[in-house]
Every structure is written in structure tokens, then in C-alpha cells.
C-alpha positions as semicolon CSV with decimal commas, in nm:
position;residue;x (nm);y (nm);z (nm)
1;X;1,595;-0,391;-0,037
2;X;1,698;-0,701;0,096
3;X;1,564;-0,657;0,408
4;X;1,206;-0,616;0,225
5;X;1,229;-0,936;0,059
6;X;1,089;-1,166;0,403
7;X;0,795;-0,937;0,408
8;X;0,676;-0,947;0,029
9;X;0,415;-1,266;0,055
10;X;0,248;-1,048;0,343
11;X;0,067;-0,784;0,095
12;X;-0,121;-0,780;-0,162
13;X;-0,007;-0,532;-0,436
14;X;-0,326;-0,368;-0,575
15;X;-0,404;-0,272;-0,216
16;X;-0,107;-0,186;-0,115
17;X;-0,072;0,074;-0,420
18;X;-0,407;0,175;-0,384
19;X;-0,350;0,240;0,015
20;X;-0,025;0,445;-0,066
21;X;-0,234;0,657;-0,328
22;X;-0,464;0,740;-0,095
23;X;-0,269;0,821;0,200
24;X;-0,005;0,996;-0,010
25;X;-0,244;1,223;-0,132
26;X;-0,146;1,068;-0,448
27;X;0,238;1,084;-0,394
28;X;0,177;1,495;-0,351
29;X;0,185;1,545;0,050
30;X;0,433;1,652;0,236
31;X;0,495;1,339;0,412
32;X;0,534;1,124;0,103
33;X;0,737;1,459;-0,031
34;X;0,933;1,507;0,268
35;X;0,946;1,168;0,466
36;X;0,918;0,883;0,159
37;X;0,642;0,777;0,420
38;X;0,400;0,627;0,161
39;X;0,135;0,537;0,417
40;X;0,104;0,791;0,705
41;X;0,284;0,556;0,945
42;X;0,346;0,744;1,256
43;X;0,683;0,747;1,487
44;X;0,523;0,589;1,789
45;X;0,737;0,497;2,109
46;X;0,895;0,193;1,910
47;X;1,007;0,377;1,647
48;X;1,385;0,424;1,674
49;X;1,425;0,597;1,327
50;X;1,429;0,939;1,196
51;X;1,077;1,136;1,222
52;X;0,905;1,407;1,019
53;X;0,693;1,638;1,195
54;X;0,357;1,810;1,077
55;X;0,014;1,821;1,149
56;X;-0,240;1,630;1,034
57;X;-0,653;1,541;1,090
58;X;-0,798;1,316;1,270
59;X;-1,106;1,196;1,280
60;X;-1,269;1,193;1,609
61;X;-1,668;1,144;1,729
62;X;-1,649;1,491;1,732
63;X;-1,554;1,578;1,433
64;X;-1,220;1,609;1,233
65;X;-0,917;1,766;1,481
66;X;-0,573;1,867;1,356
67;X;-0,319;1,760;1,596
68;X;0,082;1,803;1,551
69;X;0,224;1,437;1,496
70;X;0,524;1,264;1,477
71;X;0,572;1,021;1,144
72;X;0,829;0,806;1,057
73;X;1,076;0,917;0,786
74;X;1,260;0,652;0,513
75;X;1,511;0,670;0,286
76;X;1,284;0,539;0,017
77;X;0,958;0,429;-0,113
78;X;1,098;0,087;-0,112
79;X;1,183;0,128;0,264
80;X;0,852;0,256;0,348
81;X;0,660;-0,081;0,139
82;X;0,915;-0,286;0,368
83;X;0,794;-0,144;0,668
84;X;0,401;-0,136;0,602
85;X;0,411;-0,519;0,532
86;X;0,644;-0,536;0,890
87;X;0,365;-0,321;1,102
88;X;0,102;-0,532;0,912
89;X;0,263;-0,844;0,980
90;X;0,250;-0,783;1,346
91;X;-0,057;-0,564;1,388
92;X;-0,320;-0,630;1,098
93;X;-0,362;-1,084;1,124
94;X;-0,658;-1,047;0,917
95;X;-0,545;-0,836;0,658
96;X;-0,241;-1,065;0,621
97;X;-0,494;-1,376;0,638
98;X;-0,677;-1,209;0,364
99;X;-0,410;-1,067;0,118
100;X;-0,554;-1,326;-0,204
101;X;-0,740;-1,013;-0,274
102;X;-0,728;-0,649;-0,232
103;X;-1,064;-0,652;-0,090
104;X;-0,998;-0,921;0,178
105;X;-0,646;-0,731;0,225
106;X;-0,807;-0,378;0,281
107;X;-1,082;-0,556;0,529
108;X;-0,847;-0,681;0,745
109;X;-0,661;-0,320;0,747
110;X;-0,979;-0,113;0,828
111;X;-1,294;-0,343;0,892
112;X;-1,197;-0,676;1,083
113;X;-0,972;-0,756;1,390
114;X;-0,900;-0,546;1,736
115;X;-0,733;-0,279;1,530
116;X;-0,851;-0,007;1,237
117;X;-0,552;0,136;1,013
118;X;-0,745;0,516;0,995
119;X;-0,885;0,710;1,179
120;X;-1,093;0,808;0,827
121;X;-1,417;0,594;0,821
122;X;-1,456;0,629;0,446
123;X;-1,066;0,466;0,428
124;X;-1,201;0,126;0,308
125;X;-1,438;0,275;0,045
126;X;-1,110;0,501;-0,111
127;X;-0,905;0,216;-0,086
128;X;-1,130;-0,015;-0,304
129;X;-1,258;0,238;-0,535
130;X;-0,919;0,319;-0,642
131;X;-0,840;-0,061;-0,683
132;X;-1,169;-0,056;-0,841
133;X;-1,108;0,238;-1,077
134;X;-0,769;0,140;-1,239
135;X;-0,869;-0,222;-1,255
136;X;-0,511;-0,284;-1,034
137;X;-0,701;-0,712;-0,988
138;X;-0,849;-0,895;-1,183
139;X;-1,179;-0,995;-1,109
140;X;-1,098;-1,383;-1,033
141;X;-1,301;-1,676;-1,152
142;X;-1,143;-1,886;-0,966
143;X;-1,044;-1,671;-0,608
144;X;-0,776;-1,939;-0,476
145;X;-0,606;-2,023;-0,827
146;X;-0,346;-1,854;-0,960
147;X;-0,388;-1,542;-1,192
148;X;-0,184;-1,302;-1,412
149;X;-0,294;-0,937;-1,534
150;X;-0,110;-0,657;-1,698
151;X;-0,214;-0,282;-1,585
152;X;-0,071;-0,003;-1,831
153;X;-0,063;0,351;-1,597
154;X;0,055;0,677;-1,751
155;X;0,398;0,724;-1,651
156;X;0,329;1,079;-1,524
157;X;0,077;0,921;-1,242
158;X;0,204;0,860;-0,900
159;X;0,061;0,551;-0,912
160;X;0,357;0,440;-1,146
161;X;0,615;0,542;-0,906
162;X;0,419;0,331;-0,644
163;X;0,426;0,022;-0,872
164;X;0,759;0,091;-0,979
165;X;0,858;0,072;-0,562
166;X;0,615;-0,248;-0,489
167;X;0,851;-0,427;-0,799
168;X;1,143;-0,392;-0,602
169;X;1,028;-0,561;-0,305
170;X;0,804;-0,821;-0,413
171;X;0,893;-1,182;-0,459
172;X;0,773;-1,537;-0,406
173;X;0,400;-1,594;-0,437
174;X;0,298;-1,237;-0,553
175;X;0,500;-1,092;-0,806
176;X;0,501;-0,725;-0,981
177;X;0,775;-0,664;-1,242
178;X;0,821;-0,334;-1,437
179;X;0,771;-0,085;-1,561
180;X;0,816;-0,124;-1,919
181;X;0,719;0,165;-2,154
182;X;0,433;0,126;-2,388
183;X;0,461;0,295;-2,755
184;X;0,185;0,567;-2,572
185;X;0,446;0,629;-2,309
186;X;0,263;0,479;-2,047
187;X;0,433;0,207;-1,839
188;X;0,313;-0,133;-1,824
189;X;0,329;-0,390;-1,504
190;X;0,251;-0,724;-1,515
191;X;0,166;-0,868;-1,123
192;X;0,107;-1,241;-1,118
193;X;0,007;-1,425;-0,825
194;X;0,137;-1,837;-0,777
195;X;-0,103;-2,059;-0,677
196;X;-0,182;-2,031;-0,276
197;X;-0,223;-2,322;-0,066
């Protein structure tokens, strides 16, 4: 946890959840089951950690191929949030330049600069829709001021457990505390965000 604490002004939140949901299958695949690996981040040649192997699709001009990969395997949810905002640190500039919103932070993941996050071509489009769809940001009035929201998310949804793991690591200029149960037994998470400059 510690170690994740450099790396928390690098995401944005409501992406980052919304990512995890989508390449998690929702927290249900094997790799998220298996591996903690929220994100699908595969055990390349720098990768000195433990691996999970299975296979997965790809999407290729020819279509969508299943191919037998390596992926990296954590301890934790919180260890696999620490080392998506490390990979995006050093691989995804633009995502990192554009973290004030999930938007701008998903861009920069599968849109903008020399390298795309998926494979997947509809990746952006998931991404945002699920930001979209459980309102995770605030539409901002004023996009470089500070802002504070409160999402409530039945307990029982992955997405909670995601949240729950993004609190832990997040500190400094974007902030997500909770959960903290509503009387409907949903949890509730307040992110703010401290003014950029």
C-alpha cells in the first residue's frame, strides 16, 4: 500500500473503476478471480512477478483470435491499482496528461499517443459508458476547478469492491474515501478532486 501512494495523482478514479469493470468482466473472470489482475495486464519480458496463465481474445484485422497468454498475478486489488497507474505512468503520457477527467483519462489510454491499451476497438466506448451510466464524475462547470461528488453503489456490485481498492491507494490531489453503508445497504464514496494547477 505504501508503495501505491507515489502513483495515486497519476489516475483518475472514475476511469480507472470503470476500466477495471470492464476488463474484469465485472470482477467475475478468471483473471480478476484467480490473479487480482483488475485490468488484463499481461506478464511481458519485464515482468519479474508471478503469472497466471489462460487464454484470451484478441482482436486482430482479421477478426477476434484466442491465443494462450501470460498475465501478471498480485496479491491484491490494491496491488494491481498500484501497478496500472506505474505502466500508465511510463507508457500512456497522454492519459496521465489528461487524468482531470475520465474522458481525457480514457483518451489517452485507447485514442491518443504511439500506444492503444486494447486490442478491443469498442474499449473507449465501454469505458465511458460505464462512467457514463453510474454517474462515477460529475459533469464539471468549471473543468480545471476543484469538485466533490458522492456515488452510492449497491454493496453487492463489483464496482464497490473496485472503489473500496481505489480508497486505499489514492491520496493527494484526487481523493476517494469509503465505503460507508447507506440505511439501503448500499455503500457510499465520496471522491473529491483539489484544485489542479
Amino acid at each position: 500500500m505504501e508503495e501505491a501512494q507515489g502513483y495515486s495523482d497519476l489516475i483518475n478514479p472514475a476511469a480507472c473503476a470503470a476500466h477495471a469493470a470492464n476488463e474484469s468482466g465485472w470482477a467475475e473472470s478468471a483473471l480478476t478471480a484467480q490473479g487480482n489482475n483488475l485490468f488484463g495486464l499481461k506478464a511481458g519480458s519485464r515482468w519479474s512477478g508471478a503469472v497466471y496463465e489462460l487464454p484470451t481474445e484478441e482482436v486482430t484485422p482479421y477478426g477476434i483470435t484466442v491465443v494462450h497468454a501470460k498475465f501478471r498475478k498480485y496479491l491484491s486489488w490494491s496491488e494491481s491499482i498500484a501497478d496500472y497507474a506505474r505502466l500508465v505512468e511510463r507508457l500512456y503520457p497522454y492519459a496521465v496528461s489528461g487524468r482531470r477527467s475520465a474522458i481525457g483519462f480514457a483518451s489517452g489510454l485507447f485514442l491518443t499517443g504511439p500506444l492503444r491499451y486494447a486490442t478491443d476497438p469498442k474499449a473507449f466506448h465501454k469505458v465511458v459508458s460505464i462512467v457514463e451510466d453510474y454517474k462515477l464524475e460529475p459533469e464539471l462547470d468549471h473543468p480545471g476547478g476543484s469538485w466533490r461528488t458522492e456515488m452510492v453503489i449497491d454493496h453487492r456490485s463489483p464496482l464497490d469492491r473496485v472503489l473500496t481498492a481505489i480508497s486505499g491507494v489514492t491520496r493527494g490531489k484526487i481523493r476517494v474515501t469509503g465505503p460507508r453503508p447507506t440505511e439501503s445497504g448500499a455503500s457510499k464514496f465520496d471522491i473529491r478532486r483539489e484544485y489542479w494547477t
